[in-house]
N, C-alpha and C positions, 0 to 999 in steps of 0.2 A: 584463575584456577580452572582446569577443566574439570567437567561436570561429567560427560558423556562423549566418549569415540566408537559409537556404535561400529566399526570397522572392527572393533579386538570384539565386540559381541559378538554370540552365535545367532543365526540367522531365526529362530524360532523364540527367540529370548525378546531380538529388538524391539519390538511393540510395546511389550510394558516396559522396559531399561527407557525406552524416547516418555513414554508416559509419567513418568518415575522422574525423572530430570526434570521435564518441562514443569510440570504442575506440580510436584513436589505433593504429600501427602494430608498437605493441610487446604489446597486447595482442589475441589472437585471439579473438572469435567471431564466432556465428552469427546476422546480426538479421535480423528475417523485417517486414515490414511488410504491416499491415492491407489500404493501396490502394494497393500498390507503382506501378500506371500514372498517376493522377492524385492521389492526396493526400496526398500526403508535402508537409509541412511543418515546420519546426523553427528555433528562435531559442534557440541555446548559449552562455553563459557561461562565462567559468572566473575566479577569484580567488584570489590567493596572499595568505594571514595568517599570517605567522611560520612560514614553511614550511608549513604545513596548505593543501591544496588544494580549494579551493570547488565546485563544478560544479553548474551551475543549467540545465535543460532543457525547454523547451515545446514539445510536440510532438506527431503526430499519431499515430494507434495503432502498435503495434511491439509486437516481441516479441525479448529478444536472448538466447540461448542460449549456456550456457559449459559443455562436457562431458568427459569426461575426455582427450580429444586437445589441446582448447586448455589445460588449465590444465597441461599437461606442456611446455607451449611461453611460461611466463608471463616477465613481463620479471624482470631480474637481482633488483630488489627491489620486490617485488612490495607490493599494496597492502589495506586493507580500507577498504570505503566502506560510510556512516554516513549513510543518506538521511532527508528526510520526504518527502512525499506532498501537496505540498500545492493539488492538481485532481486529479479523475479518481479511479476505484476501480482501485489496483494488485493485480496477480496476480505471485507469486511463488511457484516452485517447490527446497527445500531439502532437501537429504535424504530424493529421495522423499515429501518433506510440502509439500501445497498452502498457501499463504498470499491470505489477502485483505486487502488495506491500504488506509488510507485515512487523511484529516489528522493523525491522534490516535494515528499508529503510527511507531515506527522500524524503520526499513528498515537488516538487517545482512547484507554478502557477504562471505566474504572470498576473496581473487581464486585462493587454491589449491584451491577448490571447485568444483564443478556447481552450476551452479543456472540458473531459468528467471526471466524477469524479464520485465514487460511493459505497459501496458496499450491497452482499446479507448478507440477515439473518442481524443477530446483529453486532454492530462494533462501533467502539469507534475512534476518532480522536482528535489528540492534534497540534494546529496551531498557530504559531505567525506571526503578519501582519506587514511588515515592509514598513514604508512610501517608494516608487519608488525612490523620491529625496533624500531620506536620504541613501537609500543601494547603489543608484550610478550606476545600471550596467543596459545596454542595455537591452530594449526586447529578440534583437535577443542571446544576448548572456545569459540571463537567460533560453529561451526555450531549446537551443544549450545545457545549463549545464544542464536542467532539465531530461534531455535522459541518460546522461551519468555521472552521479555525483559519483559514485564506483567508475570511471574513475581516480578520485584527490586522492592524498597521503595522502590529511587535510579532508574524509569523514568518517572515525570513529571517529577523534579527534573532529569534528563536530558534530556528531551524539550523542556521549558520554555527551559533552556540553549542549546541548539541554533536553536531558534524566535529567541532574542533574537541568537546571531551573526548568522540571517541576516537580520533585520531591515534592515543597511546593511553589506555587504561590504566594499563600493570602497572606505566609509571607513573602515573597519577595517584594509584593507591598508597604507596610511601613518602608522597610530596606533605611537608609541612601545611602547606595552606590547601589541602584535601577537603578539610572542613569546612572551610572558606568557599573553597569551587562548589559542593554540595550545598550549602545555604544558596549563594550565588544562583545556583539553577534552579534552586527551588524557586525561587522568586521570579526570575525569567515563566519558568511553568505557568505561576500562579497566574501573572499578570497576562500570556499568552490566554487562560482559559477564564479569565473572567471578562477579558477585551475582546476575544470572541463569543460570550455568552451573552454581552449586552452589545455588540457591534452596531444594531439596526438602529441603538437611540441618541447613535452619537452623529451629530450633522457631519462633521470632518469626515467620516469613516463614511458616511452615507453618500456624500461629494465624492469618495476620491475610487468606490465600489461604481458607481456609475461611469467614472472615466476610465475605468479598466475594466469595463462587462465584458467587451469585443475579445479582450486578451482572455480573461476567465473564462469565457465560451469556448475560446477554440479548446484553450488548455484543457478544458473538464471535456472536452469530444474526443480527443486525444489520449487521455488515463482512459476513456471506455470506450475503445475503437473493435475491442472485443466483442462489444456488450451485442445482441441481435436486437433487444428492443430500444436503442437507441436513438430516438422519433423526436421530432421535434418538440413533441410536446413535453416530454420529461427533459431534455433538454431549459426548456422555459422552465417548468418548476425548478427544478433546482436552483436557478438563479433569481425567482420572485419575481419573472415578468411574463407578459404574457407572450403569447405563441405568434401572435399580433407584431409587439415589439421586436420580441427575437429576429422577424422577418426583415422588419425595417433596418436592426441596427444591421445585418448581413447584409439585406444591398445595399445599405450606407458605405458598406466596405467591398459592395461587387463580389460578394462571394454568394455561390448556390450553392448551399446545405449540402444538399445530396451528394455534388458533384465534390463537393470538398472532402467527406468524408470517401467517397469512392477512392480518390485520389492517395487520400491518405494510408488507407487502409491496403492498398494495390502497395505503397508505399514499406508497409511496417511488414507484408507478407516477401515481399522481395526478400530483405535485408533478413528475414527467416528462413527463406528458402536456401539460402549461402553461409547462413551459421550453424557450425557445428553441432551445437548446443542442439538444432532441431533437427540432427538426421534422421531420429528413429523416426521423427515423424512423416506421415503420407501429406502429401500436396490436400487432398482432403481435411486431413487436421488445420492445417498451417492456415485453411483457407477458412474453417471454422473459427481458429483462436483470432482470426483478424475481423469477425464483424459478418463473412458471408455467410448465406444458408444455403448458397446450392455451389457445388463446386463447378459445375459446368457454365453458371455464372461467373462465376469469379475466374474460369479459365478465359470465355471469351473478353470477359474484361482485360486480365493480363495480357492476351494477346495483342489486343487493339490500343494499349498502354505502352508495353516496350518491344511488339514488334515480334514474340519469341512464346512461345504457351509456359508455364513456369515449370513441367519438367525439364524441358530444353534447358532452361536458366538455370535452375539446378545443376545440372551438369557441365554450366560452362564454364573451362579453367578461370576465367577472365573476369568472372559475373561478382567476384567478392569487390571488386573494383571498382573506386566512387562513383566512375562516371560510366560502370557499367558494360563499356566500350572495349 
């Protein structure tokens, strides 16, 4: 069912019509958008599967805020949504802990919490809301899982799960065993956030978090290639080791830190500066959303990486081209 095509709104209307959709009347927050005068845009869905509720959103930058006034005021049975990501780099804020998401993550709230939710530019999100009393599992240990859900052995079997409901909703909604798939995920969910809420006490999960750090490192330097304070040291927290460690296991693998993310991020700015999606923006931005703080930095870097300053590369017919050449 759509919900919202802010396109047939008038342009002074959409802010509350996107407000009004998204959070619905019964729950309060705070949404702030990107170009609240001219670019709000949004096309909402919602689908019901066997009581499980769908919510599918494309839309223009936002940011919606939920602090401890709104979730004191939440509806009678309140909900936990179970998103992916799948456009745009999400920013998510959880107990005081920043999150950066992107297609390959799950996204967990549950609505008797705080948290900051959002992202720039264009982005797309796909969410199921699962009744509190039906999923079963504490606040604290939903927030607890919502940090660390990589953490569980059952998060790509999860993940994969979720990817193939939403593959075709609408006909899902009228399938006989609707009910069935809804229990079904329930359970999937459940088990996802209580095997990440205890992840640290199980030896197996503790064995096999250790044999995949190197992968989980780069992977989580990669979701925040953005990030400016991207330092080794939070780096090591995040992953419960020390700054010590982190060193070692990197030249275990001949990789230097710095030089890696330079790379990568000269990398993700390239393949920006040749997508559409980032014309409006200035070689300045492009060179901000990728990690730098000064662009005449990041120009001599480019330079001395492909040979060309990135307006040049910008402009070359040839430059959307893998090998560049």
């Amino acid at each position: 069912m759509l919900l919202v095509d802010l396109s047939t709104v008038a342009p002074r209307e959409r802010a509350d019509a996107f407000h009004h959709a998204l959070t619905d009347s019964l729950v309060p927050n705070e949404v702030v958008h990107e170009e609240p005068e001219t670019g709000i845009h949004a096309r909402m869905e919602l689908w019901q599967v066997g009581g499980l509720g769908l919510f599918s959103t494309r839309n223009s930058g936002f940011e919606v805020r939920r602090n401890d006034r709104h979730v004191r005021h939440h509806r009678s049975r309140p909900v936990i949504s179970v998103s992916l990501q799948p456009e745009g780099v999400h920013r998510a804020e959880i107990a005081g802990r920043q999150q950066v998401l992107g297609p390959d993550d799950i996204c967990v709230f549950h609505e008797l919490s705080p948290r900051v939710y959002g992202w720039s530019g264009d982005g797309a999100s796909r969410a199921m809301m699962f009744d509190v009393d039906r999923l079963d599992v504490p606040v604290d240990a939903v927030v607890k899982a919502s940090l660390r859900l990589r953490a569980s052995p059952v998060h790509d079997l999860v993940l994969n799960h979720l990817r193939g409901v939403w593959r075709d909703p609408g006909r899902l909604e009228g399938d006989p065993g609707a009910g069935a798939l809804a229990a079904a995920t329930t359970e999937l969910v459940r088990a996802l956030l209580v095997s990440a809420a205890h992840a640290e006490e199980s030896p197996a999960v503790r064995s096999a978090m250790d044999e995949t750090l190197l992968t989980r490192v780069l992977a989580y330097a990669r979701r925040h290639l953005a990030d400016r304070d991207l330092t080794p040291e939070r780096i090591a927290r995040e992953h419960a080791v020390s700054v010590r460690k982190l060193y070692a296991l990197l030249n275990d693998a001949d990789i230097s830190l710095e030089q890696w993310l330079i790379t990568e991020r000269l990398a993700k700015a390239r393949e920006m500066l040749t997508a559409p999606r980032y014309d409006r923006l200035t070689v300045a931005a492009v060179a901000a959303r990728c990690g730098f703080t000064s662009p005449s930095h990041f120009s001599r870097r480019f330079q001395a990486a492909y040979g060309t300053s990135p307006s040049e590369w910008r402009r070359r017919p040839d430059a959307a081209r893998p090998d560049g050449g």
